[in-house]
C-alpha positions as CSV (number, residue, x, y, z in Angstrom):
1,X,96.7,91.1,75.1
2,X,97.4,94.0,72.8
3,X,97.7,97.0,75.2
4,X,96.9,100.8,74.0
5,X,100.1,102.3,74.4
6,X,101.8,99.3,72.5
7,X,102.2,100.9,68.7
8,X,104.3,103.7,70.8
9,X,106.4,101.4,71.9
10,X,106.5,102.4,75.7
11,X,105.1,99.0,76.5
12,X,105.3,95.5,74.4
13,X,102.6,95.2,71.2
14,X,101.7,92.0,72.7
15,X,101.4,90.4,75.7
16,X,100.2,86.9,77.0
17,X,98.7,85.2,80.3
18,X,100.9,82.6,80.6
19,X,99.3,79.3,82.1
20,X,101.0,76.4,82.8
21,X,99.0,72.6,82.5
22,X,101.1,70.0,84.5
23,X,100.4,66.2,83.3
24,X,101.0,64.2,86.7
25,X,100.0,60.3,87.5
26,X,97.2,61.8,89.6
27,X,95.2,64.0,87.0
28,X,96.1,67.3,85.7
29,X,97.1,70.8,87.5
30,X,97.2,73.9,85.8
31,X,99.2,76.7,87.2
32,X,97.2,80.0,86.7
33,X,94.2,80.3,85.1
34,X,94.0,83.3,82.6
35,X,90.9,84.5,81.6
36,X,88.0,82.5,82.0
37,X,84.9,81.6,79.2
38,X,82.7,83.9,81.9
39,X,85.3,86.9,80.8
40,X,85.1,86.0,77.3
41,X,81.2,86.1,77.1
42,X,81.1,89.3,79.2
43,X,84.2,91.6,78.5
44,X,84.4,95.0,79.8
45,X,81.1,94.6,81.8
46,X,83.0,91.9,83.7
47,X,86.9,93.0,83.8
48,X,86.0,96.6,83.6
49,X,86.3,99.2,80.8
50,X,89.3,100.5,81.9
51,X,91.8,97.3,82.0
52,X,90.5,95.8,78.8
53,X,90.9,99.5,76.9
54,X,94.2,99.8,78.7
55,X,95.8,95.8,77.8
56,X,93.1,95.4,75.1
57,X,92.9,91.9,75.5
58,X,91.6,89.1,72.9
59,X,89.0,87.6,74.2
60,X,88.6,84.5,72.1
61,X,86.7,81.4,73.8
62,X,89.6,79.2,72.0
63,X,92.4,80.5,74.3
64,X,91.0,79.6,77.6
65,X,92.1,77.3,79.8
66,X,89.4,75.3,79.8
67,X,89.2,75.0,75.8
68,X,92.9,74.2,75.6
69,X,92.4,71.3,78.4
70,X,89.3,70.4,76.2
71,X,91.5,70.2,72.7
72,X,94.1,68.2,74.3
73,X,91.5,65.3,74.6
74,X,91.1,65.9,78.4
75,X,88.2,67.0,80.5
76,X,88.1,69.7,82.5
77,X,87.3,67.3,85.8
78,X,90.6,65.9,84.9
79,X,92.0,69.2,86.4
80,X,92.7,68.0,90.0
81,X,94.8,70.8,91.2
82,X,95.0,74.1,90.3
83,X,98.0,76.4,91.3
84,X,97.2,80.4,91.7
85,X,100.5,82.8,91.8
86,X,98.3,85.3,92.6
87,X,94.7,86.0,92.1
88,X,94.8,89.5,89.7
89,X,91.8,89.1,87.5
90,X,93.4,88.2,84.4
91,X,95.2,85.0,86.7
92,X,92.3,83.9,88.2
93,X,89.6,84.0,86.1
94,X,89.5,80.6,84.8
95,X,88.7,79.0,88.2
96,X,85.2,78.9,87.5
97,X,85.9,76.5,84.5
98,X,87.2,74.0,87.1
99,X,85.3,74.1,89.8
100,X,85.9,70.6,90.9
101,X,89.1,71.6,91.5
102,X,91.7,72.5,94.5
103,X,93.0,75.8,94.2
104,X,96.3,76.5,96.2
105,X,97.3,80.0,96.8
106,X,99.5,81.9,99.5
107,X,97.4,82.6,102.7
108,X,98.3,86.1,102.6
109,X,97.1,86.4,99.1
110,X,93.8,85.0,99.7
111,X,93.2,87.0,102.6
112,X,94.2,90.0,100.2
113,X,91.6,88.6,97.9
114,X,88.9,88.7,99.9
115,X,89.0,91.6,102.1
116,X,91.0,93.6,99.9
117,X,92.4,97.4,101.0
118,X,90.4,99.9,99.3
119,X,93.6,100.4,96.4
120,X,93.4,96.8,95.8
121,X,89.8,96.6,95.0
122,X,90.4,97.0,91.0
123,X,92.5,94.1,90.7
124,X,90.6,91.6,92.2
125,X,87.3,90.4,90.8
126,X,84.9,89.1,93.6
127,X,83.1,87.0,90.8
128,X,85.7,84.8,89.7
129,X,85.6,82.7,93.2
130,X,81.6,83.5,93.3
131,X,81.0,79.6,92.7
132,X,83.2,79.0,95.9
133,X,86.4,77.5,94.7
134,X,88.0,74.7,97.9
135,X,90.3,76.5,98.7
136,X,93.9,75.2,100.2
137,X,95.6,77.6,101.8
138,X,99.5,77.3,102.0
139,X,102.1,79.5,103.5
140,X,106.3,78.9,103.4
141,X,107.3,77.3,106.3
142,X,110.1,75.0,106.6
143,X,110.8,73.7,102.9
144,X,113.3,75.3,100.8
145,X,113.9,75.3,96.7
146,X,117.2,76.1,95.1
147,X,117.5,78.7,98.2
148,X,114.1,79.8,98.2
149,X,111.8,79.2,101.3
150,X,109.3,77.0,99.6
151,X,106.1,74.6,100.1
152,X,105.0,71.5,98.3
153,X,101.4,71.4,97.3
154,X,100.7,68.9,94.9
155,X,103.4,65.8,95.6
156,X,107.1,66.6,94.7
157,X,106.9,68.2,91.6
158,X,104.7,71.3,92.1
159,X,105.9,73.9,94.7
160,X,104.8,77.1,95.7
161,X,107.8,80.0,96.0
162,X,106.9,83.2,97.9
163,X,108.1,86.2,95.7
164,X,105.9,88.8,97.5
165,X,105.9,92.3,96.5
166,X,103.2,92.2,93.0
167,X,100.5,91.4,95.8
168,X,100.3,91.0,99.2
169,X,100.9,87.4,98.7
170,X,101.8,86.5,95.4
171,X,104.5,83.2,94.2
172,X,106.3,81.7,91.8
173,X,105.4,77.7,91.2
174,X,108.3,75.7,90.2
175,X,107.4,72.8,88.3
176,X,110.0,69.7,88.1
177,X,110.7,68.6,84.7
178,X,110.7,64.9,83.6
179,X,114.3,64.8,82.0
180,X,115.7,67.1,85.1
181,X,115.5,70.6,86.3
182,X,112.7,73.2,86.9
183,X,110.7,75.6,85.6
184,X,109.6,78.3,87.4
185,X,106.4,80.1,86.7
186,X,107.5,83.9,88.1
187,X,104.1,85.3,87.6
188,X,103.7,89.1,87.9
189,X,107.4,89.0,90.0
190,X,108.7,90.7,86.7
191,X,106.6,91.7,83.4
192,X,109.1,91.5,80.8
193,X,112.3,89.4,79.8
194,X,114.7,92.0,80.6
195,X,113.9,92.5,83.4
196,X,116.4,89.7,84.2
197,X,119.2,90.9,82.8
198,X,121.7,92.9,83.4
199,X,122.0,95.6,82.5
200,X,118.2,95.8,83.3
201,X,116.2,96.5,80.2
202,X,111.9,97.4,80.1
203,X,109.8,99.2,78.1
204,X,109.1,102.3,80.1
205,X,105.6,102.6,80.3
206,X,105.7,98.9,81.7
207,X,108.7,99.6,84.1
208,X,106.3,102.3,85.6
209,X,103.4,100.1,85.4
210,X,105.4,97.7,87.5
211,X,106.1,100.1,90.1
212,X,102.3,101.5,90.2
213,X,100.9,98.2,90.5
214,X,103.3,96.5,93.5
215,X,102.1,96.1,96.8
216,X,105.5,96.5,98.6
217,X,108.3,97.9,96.1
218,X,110.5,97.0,98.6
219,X,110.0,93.6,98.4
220,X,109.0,93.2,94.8
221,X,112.2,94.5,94.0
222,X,114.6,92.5,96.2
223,X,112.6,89.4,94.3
224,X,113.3,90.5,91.5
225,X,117.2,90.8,92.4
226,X,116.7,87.3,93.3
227,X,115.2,85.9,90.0
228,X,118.3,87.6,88.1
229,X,120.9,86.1,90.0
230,X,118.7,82.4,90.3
231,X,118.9,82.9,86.1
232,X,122.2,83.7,85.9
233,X,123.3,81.3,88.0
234,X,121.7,78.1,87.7
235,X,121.0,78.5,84.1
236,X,120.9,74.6,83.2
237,X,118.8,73.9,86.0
238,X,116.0,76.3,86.2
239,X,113.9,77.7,83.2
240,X,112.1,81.3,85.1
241,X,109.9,82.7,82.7
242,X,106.7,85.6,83.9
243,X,103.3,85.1,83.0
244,X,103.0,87.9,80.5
245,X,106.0,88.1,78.3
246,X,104.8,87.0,74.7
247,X,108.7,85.7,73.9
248,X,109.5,83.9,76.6
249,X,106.4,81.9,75.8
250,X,107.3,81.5,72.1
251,X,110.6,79.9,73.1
252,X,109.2,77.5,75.9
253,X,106.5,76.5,72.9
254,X,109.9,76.0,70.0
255,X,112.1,74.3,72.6
């Protein structure tokens, strides 16, 4: 995504929508979707003129989900499981692409999703889920990771974190890593990589953004307090990166 305001440097020149595909003994799951081939065909008469002139986004067929699954020699029914941190319209628009697939989402966020308050009718896009995804509703209850009140849903490896505040029910998905350790997939809990450190460091324009966009500040900010200090201290353990910071992708793809 290439927003507007990016040449004036109050937000980033580029930003990404960070998907995550998860090779497991029982098929594939992708965590978040991005935008799907349906968005790419369509454009602003889909996503709406004002989010594409405002994040500008590159809609090329080759960066989908689907086509990246496809060029890895896979097929898209090898997608088993599909992971939602939330269900925004440029997370969730790739479901469509999979539709054989289970998606797991945060009951409160699916509930948000489909009976969404009047503010929260612009950032969820009824025809995304139109082909009538199964749906497998999960809420934290009982599990914990690294301190966090936590459920599996898919074996082990693959849990969903509650970090509320974005949306009514949005969460981070920690993935376990062969070799050791975690990565956690933050989502929209913060938008840009300084965000997690301290001192605290974001492009204006994208700080308010953050603010303008959050369901419950409250919460979205005492996540956020909690992502720092899981970063700074547990740095050998866990890998937290957001869905739409274009350099914390570029390091995960060089390490």
């Amino acid at each position: 995504m290439c927003p507007s305001l990016g040449r004036t440097g109050l937000v980033p020149r580029l930003m990404v929508t960070h998907c995550l595909l998860v090779e497991g003994d029982a098929g594939l799951t992708l965590v978040d979707t991005g935008f799907g081939t349906d968005d790419v065909a369509e454009g602003a008469r889909r996503l709406g003129r004002a989010f594409t002139t405002m994040f500008g986004p590159r809609l090329d067929p080759s960066e989908t989900a689907h086509s990246q699954v496809t060029a890895l020699g896979f097929h898209p029914t090898d997608v088993h499981d599909i992971v939602v941190t939330h269900l925004d319209l440029d997370h969730a628009g790739g479901l469509a692409d999979f539709p054989h697939a289970r998606v797991h989402v945060h009951r409160a966020e699916l509930d948000a999703a489909l009976h969404p308050a009047l503010r929260d009718r612009a950032r969820y896009l009824q025809a995304q889920w139109g082909h009538g995804p199964h749906w497998i509703e999960h809420s934290a209850g009982g599990d914990e990771w690294l301190g966090f009140a936590s459920t599996q849903v898919v074996g082990e490896d693959v849990v969903l974190v509650p970090l509320h505040g974005h949306s009514r029910g949005h969460s981070g998905v920690a993935v376990r890593r062969p070799g050791g350790g975690w990565l956690l997939h933050a989502g929209d809990a913060y938008f840009h990589t300084g965000d997690l450190e301290r001192p605290r460091h974001c492009p204006p324009a994208l700080r308010a953004f953050q603010r303008a966009a959050a369901s419950d500040q409250a919460a979205r900010r005492a996540n956020l307090a909690r992502l720092q200090q899981l970063r700074a201290g547990r740095p050998d353990e866990v890998t937290v990166f957001c869905a739409h910071d274009a350099t914390e992708l570029e390091a995960l793809q060089h390490a």
